[in-house]
C-alpha positions as CSV (number, residue, x, y, z in Angstrom):
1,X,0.0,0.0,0.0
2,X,0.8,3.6,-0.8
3,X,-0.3,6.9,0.0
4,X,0.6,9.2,-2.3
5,X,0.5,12.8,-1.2
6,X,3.1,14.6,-4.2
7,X,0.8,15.7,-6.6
8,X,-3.2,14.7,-6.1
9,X,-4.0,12.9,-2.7
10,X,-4.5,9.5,-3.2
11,X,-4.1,5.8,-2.2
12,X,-2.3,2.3,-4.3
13,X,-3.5,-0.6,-2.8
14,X,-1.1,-3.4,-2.9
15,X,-3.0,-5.0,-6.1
16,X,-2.5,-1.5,-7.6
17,X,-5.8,-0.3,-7.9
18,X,-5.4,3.6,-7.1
19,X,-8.2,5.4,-4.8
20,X,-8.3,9.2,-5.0
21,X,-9.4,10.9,-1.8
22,X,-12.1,13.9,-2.1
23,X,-11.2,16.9,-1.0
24,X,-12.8,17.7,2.2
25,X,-12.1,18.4,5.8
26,X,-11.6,14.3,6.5
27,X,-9.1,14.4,4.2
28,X,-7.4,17.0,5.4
29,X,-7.5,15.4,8.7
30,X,-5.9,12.3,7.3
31,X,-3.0,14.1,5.2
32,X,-1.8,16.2,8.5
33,X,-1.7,12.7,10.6
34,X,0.2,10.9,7.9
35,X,3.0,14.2,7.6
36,X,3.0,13.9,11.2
37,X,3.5,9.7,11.2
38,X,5.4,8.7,14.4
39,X,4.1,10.8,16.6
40,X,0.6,11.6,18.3
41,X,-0.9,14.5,16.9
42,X,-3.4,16.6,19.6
43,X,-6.7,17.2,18.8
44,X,-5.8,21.3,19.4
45,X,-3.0,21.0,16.6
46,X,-5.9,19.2,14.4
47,X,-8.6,21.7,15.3
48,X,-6.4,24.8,14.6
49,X,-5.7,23.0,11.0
50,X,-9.4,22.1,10.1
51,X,-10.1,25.5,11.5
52,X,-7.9,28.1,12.4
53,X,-9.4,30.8,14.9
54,X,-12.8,30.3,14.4
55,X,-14.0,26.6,15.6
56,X,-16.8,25.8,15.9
57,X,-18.3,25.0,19.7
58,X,-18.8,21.8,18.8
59,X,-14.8,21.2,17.5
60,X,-14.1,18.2,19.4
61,X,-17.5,16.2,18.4
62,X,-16.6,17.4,14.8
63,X,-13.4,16.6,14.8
64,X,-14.1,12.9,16.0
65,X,-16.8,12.7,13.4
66,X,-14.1,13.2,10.8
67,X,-12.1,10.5,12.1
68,X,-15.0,8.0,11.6
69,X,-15.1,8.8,8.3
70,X,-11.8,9.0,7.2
71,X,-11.8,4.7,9.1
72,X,-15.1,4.0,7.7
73,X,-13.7,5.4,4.3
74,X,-10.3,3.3,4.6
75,X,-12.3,0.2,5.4
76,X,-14.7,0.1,3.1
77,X,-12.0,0.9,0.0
78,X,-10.0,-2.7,2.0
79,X,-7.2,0.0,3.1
80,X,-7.2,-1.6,6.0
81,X,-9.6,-4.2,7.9
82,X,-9.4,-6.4,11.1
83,X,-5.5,-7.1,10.2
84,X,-4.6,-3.8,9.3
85,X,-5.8,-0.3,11.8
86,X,-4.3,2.8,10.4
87,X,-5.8,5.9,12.5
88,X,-5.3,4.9,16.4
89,X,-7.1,6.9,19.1
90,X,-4.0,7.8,20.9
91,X,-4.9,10.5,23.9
92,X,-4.5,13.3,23.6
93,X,-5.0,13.0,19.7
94,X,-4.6,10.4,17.2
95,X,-2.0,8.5,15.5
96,X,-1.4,7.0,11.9
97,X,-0.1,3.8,12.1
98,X,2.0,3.3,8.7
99,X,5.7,2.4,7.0
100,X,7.7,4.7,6.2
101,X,8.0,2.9,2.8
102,X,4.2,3.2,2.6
103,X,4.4,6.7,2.1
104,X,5.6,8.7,-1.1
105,X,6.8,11.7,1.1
106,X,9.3,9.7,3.6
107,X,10.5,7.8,0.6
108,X,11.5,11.2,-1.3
109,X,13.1,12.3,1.7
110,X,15.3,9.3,1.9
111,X,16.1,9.4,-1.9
112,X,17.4,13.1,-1.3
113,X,19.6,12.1,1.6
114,X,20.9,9.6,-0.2
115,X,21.6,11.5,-3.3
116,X,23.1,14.1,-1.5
117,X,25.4,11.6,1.0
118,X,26.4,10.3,-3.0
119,X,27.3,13.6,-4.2
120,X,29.2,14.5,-1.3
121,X,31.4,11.3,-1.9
122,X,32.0,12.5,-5.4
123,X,29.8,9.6,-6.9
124,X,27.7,12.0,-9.1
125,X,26.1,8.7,-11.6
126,X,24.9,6.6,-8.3
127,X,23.7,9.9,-7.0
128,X,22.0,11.1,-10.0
129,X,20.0,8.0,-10.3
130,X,18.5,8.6,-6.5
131,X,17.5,11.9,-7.2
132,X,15.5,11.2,-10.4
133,X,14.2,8.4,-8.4
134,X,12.8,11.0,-5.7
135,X,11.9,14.0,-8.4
136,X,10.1,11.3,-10.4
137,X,7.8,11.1,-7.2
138,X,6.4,14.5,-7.6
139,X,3.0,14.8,-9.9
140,X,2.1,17.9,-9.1
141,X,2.1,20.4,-6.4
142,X,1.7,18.7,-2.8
143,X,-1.3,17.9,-1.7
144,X,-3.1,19.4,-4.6
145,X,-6.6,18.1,-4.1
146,X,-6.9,18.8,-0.2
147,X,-7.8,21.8,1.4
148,X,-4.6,23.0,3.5
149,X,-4.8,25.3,6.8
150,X,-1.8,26.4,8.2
151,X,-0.3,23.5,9.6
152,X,-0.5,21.6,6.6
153,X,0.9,24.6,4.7
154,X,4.1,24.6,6.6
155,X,4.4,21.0,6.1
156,X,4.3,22.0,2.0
157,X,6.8,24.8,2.5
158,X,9.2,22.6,3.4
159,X,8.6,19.7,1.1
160,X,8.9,22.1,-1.8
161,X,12.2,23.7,-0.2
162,X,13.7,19.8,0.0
163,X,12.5,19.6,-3.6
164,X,14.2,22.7,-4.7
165,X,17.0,21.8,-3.2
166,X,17.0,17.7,-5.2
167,X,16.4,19.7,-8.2
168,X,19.5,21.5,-7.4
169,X,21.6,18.7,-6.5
170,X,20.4,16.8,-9.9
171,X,22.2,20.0,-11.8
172,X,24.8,18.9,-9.5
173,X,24.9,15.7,-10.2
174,X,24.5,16.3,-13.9
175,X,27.2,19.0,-14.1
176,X,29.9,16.9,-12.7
177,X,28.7,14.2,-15.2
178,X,29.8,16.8,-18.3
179,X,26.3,17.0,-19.1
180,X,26.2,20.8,-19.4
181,X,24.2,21.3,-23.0
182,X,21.2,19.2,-21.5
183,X,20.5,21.4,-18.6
184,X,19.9,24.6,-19.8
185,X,15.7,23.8,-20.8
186,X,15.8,23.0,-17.4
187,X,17.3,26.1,-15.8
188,X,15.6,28.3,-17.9
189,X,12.3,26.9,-16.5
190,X,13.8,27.0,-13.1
191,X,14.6,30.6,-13.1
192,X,10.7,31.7,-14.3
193,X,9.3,29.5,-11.7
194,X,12.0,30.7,-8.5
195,X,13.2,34.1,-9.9
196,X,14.5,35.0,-6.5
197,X,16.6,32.0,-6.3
198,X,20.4,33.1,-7.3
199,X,21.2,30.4,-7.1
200,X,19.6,28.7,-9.9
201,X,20.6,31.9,-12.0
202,X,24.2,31.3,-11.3
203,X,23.8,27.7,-12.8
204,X,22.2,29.4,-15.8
205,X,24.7,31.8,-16.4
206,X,27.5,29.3,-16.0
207,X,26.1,26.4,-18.5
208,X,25.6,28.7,-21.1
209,X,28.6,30.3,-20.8
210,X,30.2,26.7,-20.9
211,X,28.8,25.6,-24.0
212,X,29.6,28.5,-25.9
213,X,26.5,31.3,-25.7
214,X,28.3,34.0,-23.6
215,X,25.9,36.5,-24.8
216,X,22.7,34.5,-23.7
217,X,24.8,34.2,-20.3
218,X,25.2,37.8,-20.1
219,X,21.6,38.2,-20.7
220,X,20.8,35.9,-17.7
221,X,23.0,38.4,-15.7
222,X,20.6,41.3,-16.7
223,X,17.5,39.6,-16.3
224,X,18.8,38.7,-12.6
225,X,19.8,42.3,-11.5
226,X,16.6,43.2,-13.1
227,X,14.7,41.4,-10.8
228,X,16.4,41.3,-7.9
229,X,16.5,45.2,-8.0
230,X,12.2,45.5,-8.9
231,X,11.7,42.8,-6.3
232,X,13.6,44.1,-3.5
233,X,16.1,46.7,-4.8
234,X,19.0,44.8,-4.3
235,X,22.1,44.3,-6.4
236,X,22.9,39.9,-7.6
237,X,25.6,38.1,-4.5
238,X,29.5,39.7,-5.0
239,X,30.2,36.1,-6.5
240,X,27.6,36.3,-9.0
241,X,28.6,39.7,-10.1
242,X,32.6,38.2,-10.1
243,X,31.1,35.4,-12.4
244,X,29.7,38.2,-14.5
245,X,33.1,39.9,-14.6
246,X,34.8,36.8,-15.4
247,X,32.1,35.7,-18.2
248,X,32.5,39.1,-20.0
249,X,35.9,39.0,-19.8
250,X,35.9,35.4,-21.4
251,X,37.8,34.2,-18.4
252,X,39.2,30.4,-20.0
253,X,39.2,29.1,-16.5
254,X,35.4,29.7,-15.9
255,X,34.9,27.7,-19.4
């Protein structure tokens, strides 16, 4: 079994067949308990989620309402049955009782450790084929079909920072690799979608300087201190404007 939380909410049984989840406030319930696996999560942390600063008097009964749902939902789908519980009443909350293999968020997690653990011992191929293995989890944005309060959006905050930063390492992993041509779709797309991330910009700069388009990399350095200075009227890093120095003056070593 699977839940699959990267992209649209929903469930692969072990026979494959795939259950979406509904949007709704159950749901919502159920996504927070699984991002919280291993630990109890109090019925005040899921009340402020279903409902921020306005529940209802009657929170608690809701709330527990919910959570007969979400098991009379799991049970009738064969999620789980008399050999198999998944939400435990666990005072003073609840508790989701599942793998961490049985969960496409703790498996991306590991597959970016592991990449990065690879890369740091200069094994960019075996590292590479982690991280496409994590990225590859990712069908959309997280959680996509369930309502999110502000719990749940902290918990998507950092899942897209982790994935930011595979994305990153996969350059990484790719650059060391001499595959420099390749990339440059991808960083393109990367800078649109994170403008404010230098970092990415930097990368863009440098592959197309390395394969030979010095005034497209130049142009990248424009469109960067254009933004950075509209957005928040601040000048690119000092190494990013060295980079730029070192790009227009053809440095060889930078090539």
């Amino acid at each position: 079994m699977r839940f699959n939380l990267l992209g649209q909410m929903h469930v692969v049984t072990d026979t494959g067949r795939l259950i979406p989840l509904k949007s709704s406030k159950a749901t919502q319930l159920l996504a927070l308990l699984l991002l919280r696996r291993h630990q109890v999560v109090g019925a005040g942390v899921l009340i402020e989620e279903l409902w921020a600063d306005d529940p209802p008097r009657s929170a608690m009964t809701t709330l527990q309402t919910y959570v007969y749902h979400t098991r009379r939902l799991l049970a009738q789908q064969q999620v789980t049955g008399k050999q198999r519980e998944l939400l435990l009443t666990r005072p003073p909350g609840y508790f989701a009782l599942i793998d961490d293999e049985e969960l496409d968020v703790t498996v991306f997690e590991r597959l970016i450790r592991t990449g990065s653990r690879l890369l740091e011992d200069n094994r960019p191929r075996e590292a590479l084929a982690a991280l496409n293995a994590g990225l590859d989890l990712w069908h959309g944005p997280a959680l996509s079909t369930v309502p999110c309060g502000r719990v749940l959006e902290s918990h998507i905050a950092h899942l897209e920072e982790l994935r930011i930063f595979g994305l990153q390492l996969r350059i990484e992993a790719n650059w060391r690799l001499g595959r420099i041509g390749p990339l440059i779709p991808e960083l393109r797309s990367l800078v649109v979608s994170h403008p404010l991330n230098e970092t990415l910009h930097a990368k863009l700069m440098g592959a197309l300087y390395r394969v030979g388009r010095r005034a497209e990399a130049l142009e990248s350095y424009r469109n960067l201190r254009k933004i950075l200075s509209d957005e928040l009227g601040v000048d690119p890093t000092p190494e990013i404007q060295r980079m730029h120095m070192e790009i227009l003056n053809g440095d060889p070593v930078l090539a």
